[in-house]
C-alpha atoms as one frame of an Amber mdcrd trajectory, in Angstrom:
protein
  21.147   6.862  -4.395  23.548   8.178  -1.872  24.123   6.756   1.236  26.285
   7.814   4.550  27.910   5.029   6.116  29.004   5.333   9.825  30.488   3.150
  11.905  31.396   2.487  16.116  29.835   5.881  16.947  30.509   5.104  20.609
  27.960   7.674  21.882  29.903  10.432  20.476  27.499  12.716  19.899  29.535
  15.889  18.601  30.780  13.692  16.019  27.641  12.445  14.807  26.389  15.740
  14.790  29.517  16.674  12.532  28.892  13.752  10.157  25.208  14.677  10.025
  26.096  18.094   8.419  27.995  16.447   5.813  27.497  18.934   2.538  27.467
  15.843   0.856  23.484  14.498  -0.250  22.158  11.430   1.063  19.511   9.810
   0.309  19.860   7.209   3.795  21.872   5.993   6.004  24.227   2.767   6.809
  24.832   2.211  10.371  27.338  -0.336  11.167  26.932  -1.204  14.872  28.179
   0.341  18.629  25.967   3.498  17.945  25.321   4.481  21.930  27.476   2.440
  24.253  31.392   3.353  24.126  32.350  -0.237  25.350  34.391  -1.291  28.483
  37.786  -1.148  26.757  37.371   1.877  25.674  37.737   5.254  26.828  34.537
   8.033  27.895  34.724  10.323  25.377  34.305  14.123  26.124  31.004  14.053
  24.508  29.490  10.873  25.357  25.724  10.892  25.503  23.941   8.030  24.620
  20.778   9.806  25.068  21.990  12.185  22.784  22.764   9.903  19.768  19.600
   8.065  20.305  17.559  11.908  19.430  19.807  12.820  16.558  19.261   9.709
  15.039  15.743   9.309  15.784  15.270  13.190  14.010  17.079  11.706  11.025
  14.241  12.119   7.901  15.791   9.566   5.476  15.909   5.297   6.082  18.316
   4.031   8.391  19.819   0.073   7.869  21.022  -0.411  11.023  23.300  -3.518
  12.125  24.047  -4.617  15.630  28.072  -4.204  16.624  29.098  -6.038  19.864
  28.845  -3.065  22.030  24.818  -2.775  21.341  22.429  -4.189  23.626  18.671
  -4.622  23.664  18.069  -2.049  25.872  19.609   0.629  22.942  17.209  -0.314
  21.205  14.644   1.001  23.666  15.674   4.359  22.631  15.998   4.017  18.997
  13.205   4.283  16.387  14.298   1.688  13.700  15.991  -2.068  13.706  19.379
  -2.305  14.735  19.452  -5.900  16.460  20.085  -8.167  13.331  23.545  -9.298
  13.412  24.115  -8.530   9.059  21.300  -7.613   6.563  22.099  -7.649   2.813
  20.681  -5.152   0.634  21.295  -3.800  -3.160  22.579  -0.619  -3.121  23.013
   1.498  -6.556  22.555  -2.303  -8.550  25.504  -3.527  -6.291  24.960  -6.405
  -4.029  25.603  -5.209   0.262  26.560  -7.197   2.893  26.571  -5.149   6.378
  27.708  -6.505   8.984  29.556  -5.082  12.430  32.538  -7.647  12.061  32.517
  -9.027  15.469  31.008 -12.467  14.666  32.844 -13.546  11.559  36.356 -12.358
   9.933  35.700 -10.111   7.248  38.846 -11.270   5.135  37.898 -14.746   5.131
  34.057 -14.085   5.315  33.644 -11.581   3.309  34.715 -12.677  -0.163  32.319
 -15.660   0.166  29.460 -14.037   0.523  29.674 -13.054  -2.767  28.865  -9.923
  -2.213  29.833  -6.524  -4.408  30.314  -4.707  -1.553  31.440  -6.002   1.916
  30.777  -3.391   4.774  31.879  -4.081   8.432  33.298  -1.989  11.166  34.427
  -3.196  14.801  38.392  -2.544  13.993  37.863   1.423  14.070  40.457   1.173
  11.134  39.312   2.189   7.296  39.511  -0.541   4.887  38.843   0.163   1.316
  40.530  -2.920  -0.762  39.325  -5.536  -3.473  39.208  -9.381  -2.117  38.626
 -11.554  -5.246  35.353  -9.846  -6.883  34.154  -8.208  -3.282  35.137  -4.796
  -2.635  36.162  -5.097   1.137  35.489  -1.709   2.865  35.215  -0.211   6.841
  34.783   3.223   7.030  36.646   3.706  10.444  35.045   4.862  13.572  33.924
   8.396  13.751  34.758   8.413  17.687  37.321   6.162  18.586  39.946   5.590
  15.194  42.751   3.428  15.907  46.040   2.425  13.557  46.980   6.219  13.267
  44.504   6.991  11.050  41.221  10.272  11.839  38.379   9.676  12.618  36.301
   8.794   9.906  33.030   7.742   7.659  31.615   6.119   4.854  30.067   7.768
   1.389  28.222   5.544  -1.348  27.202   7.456  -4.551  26.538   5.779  -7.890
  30.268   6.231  -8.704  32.177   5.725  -5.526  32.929   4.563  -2.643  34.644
   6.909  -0.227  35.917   7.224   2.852  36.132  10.653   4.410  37.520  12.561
   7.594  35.069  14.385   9.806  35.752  17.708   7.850  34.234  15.690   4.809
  37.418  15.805   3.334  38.435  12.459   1.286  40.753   9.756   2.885  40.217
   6.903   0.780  38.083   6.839  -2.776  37.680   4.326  -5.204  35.521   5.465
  -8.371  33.477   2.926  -9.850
């Protein structure tokens, strides 16, 4: 199985729309929190549209595991057609064991390894982490909208084996092979 993983799209609609026409196949779709609202500290983006976001991701045809980043709010999920108000779900992706969660409510480098997890995914820091912690692979995939650290704007890409991060021209950033 295949899976996109996108993170703090901030309303940016262009860029989901970009991310969405990945040549890459997927087979569903992580989302890991602040999909329409860009957030008080940040900036408006040129393409924000809330409204926007909320249609392409409603016309998406494969599953979407959505978790809730601090910039959601219940009344997001009045536009969208699928959960995204848990604060982390776990799941087993590709006979890995997932923890998703936005990153806001607990420290992923202390948290993370103890949930024993294969795979920790969180977002919030708009900064790609792809790094082992004891026997949990650690990983953010960036923010397609808003990066920060220096580094492009970015998303995730699960296969059965790796784990990649990639720019918004799909080319690789970060890739660990399994």
């Amino acid at each position: 199985m295949n899976t996109l993983i996108i993170s703090d799209i901030h309303g940016s609609h262009q860029r989901l729309q970009d991310v969405l026409a990945t040549p890459l196949p997927f087979d569903q779709i992580i989302l890991v929190g602040d999909s329409l609202y860009h957030g008080p500290r940040n900036p408006i983006l040129d393409d924000y549209n809330p409204q926007a976001v909320a249609d392409l991701l409603n016309a998406v045809t494969v599953p979407i595991l959505a978790v809730r980043g601090n910039c959601d709010a219940e009344v997001d999920q009045m536009l969208l057609h699928f959960p995204m108000m848990q604060d982390y779900t776990v799941t087993h992706l590709n006979n890995r064991l997932v923890y998703v969660t936005h990153g806001h409510l607990v420290d992923p480098i202390t948290f993370g390894p103890q949930t024993h997890a294969d795979i920790f995914i969180s977002g919030h820091t708009h900064i790609p982490v792809l790094e082992k912690s004891g026997h949990t692979l650690m990983y953010n995939p960036g923010s397609i909208a808003l990066p920060k650290g220096g580094h492009p704007n970015s998303y995730g890409y699960l296969s059965d084996s790796s784990l990649s991060i990639l720019t918004l021209d799909h080319q690789p950033y970060m890739t660990l092979d399994f």
